[in-house]
Steps between C-alpha positions, in 0.01 A plus 500: 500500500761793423656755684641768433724644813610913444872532658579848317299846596417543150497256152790558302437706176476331190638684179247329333254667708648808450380541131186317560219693363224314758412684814378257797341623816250462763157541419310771707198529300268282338454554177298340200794440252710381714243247628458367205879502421546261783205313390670446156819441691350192681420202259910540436515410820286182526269460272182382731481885518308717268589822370223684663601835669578435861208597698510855640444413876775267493754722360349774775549255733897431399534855486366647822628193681854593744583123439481480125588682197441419114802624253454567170725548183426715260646553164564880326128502399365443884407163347510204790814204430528398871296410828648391836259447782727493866352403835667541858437117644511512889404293757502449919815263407633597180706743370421814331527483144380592153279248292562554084108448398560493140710626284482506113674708178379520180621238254603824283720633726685232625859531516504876515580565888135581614489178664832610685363874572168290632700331779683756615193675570359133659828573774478825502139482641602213736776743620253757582290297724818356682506165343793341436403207232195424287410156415286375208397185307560407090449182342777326342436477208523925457851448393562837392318612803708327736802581299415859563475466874817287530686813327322747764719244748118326637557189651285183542429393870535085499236564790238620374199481249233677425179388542189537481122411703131544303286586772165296445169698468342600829242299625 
């Protein structure tokens, strides 16, 4: 598992970022092109996953939820070239933090500082709810990927892995 822990009120600013011509926000309406943006988005990602618009209720869901939020990159046409799904995890005995869902960037993109604008937005959200870190899980062999996190100053916890439990049909 990685964390990320936020020591500074506000991520420095990037020059790169600057002159970046992608705008990434929070999504506060669902719409049908960006649905299926995301959709298109997600086979990069893993690809178990289809490209299939993601379903309206479940984007209404991330949406209208006070624990979630679902940020999008666009490029100068409106066209969708990032998703990030966060989560606030918290439990009786845990604390209070954000969960980073999934997170993907078009292949075409890469490189150009939307990934960078992406997770500022990622703490910036965790900032508003009063969280202080956001963890999240990526498999090894992501090299770039966990490259990219390393940079962002993420760090692996030696005590920790993700898992995860099937639950077996109801009887």
């Amino acid at each position: 598992m990685t964390q990320e822990a936020f020591d500074t009120p506000q991520p420095p600013v990037d020059a790169e970022i600057e002159q970046s011509p992608y705008k990434v926000g929070i999504l506060t309406e669902y719409s049908p092109e960006v649905a299926a943006g995301i959709g298109n988005l997600m086979p990069q990602l893993d690809e178990n996953f289809d490209s299939e618009p993601t379903p309206q209720d479940k984007l209404e869901r991330i949406i209208a939820s006070p624990d979630r939020c679902q940020i999008v990159g666009y490029d100068n046409n409106g066209g969708v070239v990032a998703a990030a799904t966060m989560n606030t995890l918290m439990g009786a005995g845990k604390q209070t933090e954000g969960w980073l869902e999934d997170f993907v960037v078009d292949e075409s993109v890469r490189g150009s500082g939307v990934a960078t604008q992406m997770w500022n937005e990622m703490g910036n959200w965790c900032r508003s709810q009063g969280l202080a870190q956001f963890s999240f899980g990526t498999e090894t062999k992501r090299e770039d990927a966990v490259a990219f996190y390393e940079k962002q100053g993420a760090v692996t916890d030696p005590t920790s892995r993700h898992l995860t439990f099937i639950l077996p049909e109801a009887r």
